[in-house]
C-alpha positions as CSV (number, residue, x, y, z in Angstrom):
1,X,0.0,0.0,0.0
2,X,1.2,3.8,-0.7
3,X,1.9,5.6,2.4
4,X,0.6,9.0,2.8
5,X,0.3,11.9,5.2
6,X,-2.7,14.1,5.7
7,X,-2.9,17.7,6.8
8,X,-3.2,16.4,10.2
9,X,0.1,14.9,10.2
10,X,1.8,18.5,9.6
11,X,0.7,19.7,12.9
12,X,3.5,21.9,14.7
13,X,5.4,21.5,11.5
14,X,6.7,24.6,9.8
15,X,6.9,24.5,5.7
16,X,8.9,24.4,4.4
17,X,11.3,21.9,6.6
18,X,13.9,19.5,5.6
19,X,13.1,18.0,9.3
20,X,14.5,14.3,9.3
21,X,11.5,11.4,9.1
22,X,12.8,8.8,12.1
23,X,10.6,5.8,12.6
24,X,10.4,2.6,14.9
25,X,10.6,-0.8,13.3
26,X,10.8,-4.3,14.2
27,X,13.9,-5.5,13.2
28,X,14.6,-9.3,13.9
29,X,12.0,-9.6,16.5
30,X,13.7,-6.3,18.0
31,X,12.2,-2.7,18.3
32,X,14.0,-0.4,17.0
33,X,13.1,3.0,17.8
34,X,14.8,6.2,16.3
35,X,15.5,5.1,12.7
36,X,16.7,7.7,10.4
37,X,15.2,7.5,6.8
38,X,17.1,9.2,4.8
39,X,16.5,9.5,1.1
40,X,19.3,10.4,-0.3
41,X,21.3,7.8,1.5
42,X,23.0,4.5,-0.8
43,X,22.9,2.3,2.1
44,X,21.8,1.0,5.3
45,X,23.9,1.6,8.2
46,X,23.6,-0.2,11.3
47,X,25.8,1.0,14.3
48,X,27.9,-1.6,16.0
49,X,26.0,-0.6,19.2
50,X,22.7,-1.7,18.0
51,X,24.0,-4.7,16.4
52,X,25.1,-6.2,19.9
53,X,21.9,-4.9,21.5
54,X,20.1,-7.7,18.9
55,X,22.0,-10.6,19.9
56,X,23.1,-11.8,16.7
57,X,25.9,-14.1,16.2
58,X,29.1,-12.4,15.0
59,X,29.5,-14.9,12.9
60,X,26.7,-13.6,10.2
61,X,28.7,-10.5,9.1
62,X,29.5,-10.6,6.0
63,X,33.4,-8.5,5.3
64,X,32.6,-5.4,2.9
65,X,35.6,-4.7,0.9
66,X,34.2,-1.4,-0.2
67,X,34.8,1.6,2.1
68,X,31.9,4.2,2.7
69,X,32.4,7.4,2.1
70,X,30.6,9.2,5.0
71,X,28.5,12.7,5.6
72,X,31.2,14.6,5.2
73,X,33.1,13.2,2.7
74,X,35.5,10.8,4.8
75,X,36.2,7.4,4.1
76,X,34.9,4.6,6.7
77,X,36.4,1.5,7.5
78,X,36.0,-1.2,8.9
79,X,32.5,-2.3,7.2
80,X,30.6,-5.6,7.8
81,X,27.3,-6.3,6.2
82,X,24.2,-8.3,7.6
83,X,20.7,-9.6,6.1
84,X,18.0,-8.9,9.0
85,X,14.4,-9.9,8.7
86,X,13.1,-5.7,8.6
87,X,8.6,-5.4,9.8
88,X,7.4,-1.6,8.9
89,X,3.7,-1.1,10.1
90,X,1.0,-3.0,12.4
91,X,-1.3,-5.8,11.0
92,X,-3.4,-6.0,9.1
93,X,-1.3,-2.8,7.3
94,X,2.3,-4.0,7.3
95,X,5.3,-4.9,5.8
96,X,8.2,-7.7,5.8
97,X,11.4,-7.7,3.8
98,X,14.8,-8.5,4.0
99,X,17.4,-5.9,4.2
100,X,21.0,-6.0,4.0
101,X,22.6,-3.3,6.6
102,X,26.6,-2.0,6.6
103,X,27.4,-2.6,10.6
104,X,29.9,0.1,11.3
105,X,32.5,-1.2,13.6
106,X,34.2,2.0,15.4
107,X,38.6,1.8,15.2
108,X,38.3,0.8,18.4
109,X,36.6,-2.1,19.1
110,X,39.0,-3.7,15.5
């Protein structure tokens, strides 16, 4: 189904904004709460942090060979990369697909 916002959902809002959209999903049986969509990002990144916080084997990552280039133009390494079972929405409106998420492991913790 298309997702759409009424006037109701611009309440408090000021237009024009570039305000971030940040949503909670279920994300392997987890919630996640403050997810940042961002539009005019290439990838999925999931912070090291919140990868540990799910409980996941270590084992599942995946190396990424190809460094991200971050906000400001750096170059990020170390990268590993993870298919997660992804639920947007409540029943009977919502949503299950498979996503493949960049884990960002900090210098530190290499």
């Amino acid at each position: 189904e298309v997702i759409t916002f009424s006037e109701a959902d611009y309440e408090g809002v000021r237009l024009p904004h570039d305000d971030p959209v940040v949503v909670t999903l279920l994300v392997e049986l987890f919630t996640m709460k403050r997810i940042l969509i961002d539009s005019g990002s290439s990838t999925d990144i999931l912070y090291k942090h919140a990868f540990d916080q799910l409980r996941i084997p270590a084992d599942q990552l995946k190396p990424v060979k190809t460094p991200l280039v971050g906000f400001a133009g750096e170059t990020i390494h170390p990268l590993v990369s993870i298919n997660l079972s992804v639920v947007a929405g409540t029943a009977p409106r919502q949503t299950q697909v498979e996503m493949t998420f960049l884990v960002w492991i900090p210098p530190a913790h290499t």
